[in-house]
C-alpha positions as CSV (number, residue, x, y, z in Angstrom):
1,X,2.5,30.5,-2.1
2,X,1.8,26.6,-2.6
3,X,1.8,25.7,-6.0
4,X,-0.9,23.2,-6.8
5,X,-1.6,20.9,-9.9
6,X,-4.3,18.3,-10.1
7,X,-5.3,15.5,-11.8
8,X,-9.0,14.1,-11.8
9,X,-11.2,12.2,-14.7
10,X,-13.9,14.3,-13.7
11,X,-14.1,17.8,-14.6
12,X,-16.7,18.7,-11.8
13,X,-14.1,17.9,-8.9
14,X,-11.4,19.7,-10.5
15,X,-13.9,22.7,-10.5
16,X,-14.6,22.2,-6.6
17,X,-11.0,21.6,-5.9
18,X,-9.9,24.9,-7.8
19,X,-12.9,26.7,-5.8
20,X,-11.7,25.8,-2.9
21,X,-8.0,25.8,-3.3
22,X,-8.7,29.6,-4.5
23,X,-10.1,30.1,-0.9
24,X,-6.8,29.8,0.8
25,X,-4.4,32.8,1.0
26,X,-1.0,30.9,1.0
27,X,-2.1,28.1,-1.8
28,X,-1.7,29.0,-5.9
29,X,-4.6,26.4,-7.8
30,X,-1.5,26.7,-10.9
31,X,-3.3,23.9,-13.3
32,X,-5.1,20.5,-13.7
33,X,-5.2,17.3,-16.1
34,X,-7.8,14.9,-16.7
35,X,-5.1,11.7,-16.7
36,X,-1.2,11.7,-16.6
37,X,-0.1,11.1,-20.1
38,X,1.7,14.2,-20.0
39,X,2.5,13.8,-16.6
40,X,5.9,14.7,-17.2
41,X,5.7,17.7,-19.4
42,X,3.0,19.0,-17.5
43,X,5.6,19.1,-14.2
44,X,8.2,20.8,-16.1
45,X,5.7,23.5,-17.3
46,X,3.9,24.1,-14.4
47,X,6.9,23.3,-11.6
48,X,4.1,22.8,-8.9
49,X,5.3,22.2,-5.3
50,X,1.9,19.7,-4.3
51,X,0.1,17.9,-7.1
52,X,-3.2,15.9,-6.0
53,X,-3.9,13.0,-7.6
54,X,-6.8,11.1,-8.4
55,X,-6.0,7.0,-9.2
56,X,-8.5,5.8,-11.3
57,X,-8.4,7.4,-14.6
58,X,-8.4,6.8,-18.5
59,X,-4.8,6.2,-20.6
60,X,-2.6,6.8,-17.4
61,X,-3.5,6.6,-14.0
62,X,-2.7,7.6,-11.2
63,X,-0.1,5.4,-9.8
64,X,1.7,5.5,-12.8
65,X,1.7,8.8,-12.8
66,X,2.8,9.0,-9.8
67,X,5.8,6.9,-10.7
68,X,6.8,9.4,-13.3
69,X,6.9,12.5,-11.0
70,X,8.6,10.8,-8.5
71,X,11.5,9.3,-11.2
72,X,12.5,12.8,-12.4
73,X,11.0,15.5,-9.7
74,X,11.7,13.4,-6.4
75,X,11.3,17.1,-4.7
76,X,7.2,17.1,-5.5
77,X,4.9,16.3,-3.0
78,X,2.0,14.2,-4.0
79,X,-1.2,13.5,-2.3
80,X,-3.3,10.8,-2.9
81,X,-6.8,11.5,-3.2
82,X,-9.3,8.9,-3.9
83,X,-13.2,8.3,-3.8
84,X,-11.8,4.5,-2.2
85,X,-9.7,3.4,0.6
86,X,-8.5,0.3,-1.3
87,X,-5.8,-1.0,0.8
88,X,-3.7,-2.8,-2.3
89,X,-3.3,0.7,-3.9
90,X,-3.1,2.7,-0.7
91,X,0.1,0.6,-0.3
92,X,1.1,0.9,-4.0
93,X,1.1,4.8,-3.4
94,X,2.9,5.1,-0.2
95,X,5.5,2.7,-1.6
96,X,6.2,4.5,-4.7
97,X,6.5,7.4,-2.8
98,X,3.2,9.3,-2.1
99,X,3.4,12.0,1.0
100,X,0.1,11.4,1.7
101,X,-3.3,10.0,1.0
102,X,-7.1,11.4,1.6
103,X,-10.4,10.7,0.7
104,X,-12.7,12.8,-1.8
105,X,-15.0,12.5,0.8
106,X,-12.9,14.3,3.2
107,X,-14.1,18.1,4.7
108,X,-12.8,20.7,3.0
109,X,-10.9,22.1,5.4
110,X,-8.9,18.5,6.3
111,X,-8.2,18.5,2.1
112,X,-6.4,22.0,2.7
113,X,-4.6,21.2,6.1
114,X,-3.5,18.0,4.2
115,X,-1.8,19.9,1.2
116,X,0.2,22.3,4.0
117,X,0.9,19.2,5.8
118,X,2.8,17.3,2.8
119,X,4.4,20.4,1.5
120,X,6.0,21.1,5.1
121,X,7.1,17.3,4.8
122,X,4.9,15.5,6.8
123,X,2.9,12.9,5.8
124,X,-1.0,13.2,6.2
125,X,-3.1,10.6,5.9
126,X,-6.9,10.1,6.5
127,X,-7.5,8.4,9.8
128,X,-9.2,5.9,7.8
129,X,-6.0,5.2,5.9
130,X,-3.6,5.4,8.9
131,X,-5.4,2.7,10.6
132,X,-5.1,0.7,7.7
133,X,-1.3,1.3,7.3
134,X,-0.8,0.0,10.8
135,X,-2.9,-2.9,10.1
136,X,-0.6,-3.8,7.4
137,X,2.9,-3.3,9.5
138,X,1.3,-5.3,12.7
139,X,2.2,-9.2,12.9
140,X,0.3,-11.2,10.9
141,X,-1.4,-14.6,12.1
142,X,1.6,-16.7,11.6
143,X,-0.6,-19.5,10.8
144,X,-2.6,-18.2,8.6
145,X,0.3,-17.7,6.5
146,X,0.8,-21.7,6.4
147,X,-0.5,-23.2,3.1
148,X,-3.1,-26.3,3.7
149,X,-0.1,-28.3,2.8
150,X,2.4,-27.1,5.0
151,X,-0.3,-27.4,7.8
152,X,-1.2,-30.9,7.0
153,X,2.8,-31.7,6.9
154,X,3.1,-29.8,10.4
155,X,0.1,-32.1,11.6
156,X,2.0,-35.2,10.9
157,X,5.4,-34.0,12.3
158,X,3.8,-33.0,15.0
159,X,2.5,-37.0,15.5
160,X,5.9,-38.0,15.5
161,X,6.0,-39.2,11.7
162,X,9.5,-38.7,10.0
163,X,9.7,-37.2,7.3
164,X,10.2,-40.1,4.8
165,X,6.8,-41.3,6.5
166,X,4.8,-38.2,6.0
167,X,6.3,-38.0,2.5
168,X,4.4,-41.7,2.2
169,X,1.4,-40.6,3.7
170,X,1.2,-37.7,1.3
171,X,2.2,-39.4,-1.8
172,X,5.3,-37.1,-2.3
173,X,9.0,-37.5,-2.4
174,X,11.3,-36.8,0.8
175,X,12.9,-33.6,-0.7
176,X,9.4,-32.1,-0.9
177,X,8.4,-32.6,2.4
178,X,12.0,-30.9,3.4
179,X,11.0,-28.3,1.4
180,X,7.9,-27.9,2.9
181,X,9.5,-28.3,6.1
182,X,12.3,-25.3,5.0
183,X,8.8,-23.5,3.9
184,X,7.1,-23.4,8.0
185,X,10.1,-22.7,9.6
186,X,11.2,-19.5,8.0
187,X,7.2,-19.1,8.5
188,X,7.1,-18.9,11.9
189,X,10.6,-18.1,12.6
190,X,11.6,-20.9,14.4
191,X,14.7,-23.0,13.3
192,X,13.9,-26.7,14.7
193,X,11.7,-29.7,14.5
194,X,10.9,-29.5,18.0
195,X,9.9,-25.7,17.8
196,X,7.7,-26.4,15.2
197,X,5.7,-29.3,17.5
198,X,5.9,-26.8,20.2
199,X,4.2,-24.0,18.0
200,X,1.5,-26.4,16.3
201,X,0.5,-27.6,20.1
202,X,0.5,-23.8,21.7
203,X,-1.3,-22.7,18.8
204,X,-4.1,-25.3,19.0
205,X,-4.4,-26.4,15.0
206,X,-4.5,-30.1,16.9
């Protein structure tokens, strides 16, 4: 048997969850908490082998708490289940080590094959989710990650100003411009003046 533990503000979806959990043959609905102040105590009573956790609640929420488990019962699994796909805290869960991450809004049946799925070590994730996870780990628009002022210094590099020039042009000193400089090429991994023209003009921000 599964051991299950929940947490959830509202008492109505810790009802459904325990009604459904009870459905299943192999998983034990063990307890439940309406926030994690005694997130700790709580894991030491109840020793669950899942615990499903809501993020937004009162005192302590759910990424704290999930922080706690995780500093003193590494071995829990925890799934993340939410009413929001917010991508900031989906990536504040998997990196404090959530297994996994579903909507409330997800069938019943997916909510179940999702708590066998993190408890046999995998890591199941709505599709939703997933697609944003790999969102997040594909390349990012380099130039995008330019600030308006490292652009505008790239512009004027990139007419063949020196660097004491554009620092003239800008009104700044000649150690900030090389600090800008320093700034666009660890940017767009590139390691000379020249690579830098060469990026600006392939790029089109002419």
């Amino acid at each position: 048997m599964i051991r299950i533990f929940a947490y959830d503000d509202s008492p109505e979806r810790l009802q459904s969850l325990k009604a459904l959990i009870s459905l299943s043959d192999n998983l034990l609905y063990i307890g439940d908490a309406e926030c994690c102040e005694n997130v700790l105590a709580e894991m030491t009573m109840y020793s669950p082998d899942v615990v499903l956790m809501d993020i937004n609640m009162p005192k302590v929420d759910g990424i704290e708490g999930l922080k706690r488990i995780k500093s003193k019962f590494p071995q829990i699994k925890v799934l993340i289940q939410t009413a929001f796909d917010d991508s900031d805290k989906v990536f504040k869960a998997i990196s404090n080590g959530a297994s996994g991450y579903i909507l409330k809004s997800d069938h019943p049946t997916r909510i179940l094959q999702a708590i066998e799925e993190v408890y046999e070590g995998g890591a199941s994730m709505n599709p939703a989710i997933a697609k944003k996870v790999m969102e997040y780990f594909l390349p990012k628009k380099t130039e995008e990650n330019l600030t308006p002022k490292e652009r505008e210094v790239l512009k004027f590099l990139s007419e063949g100003l020196s660097y004491k020039m554009v620092a003239d042009r800008l009104g700044v000193s000649y150690s900030t411009i090389n600090t800008h400089t320093k700034h666009i090429y660890e940017k767009l991994h590139i390691s000379s003046l020249g690579e830098a023209i060469s990026w600006y003009y392939k790029n089109n921000l002419s």
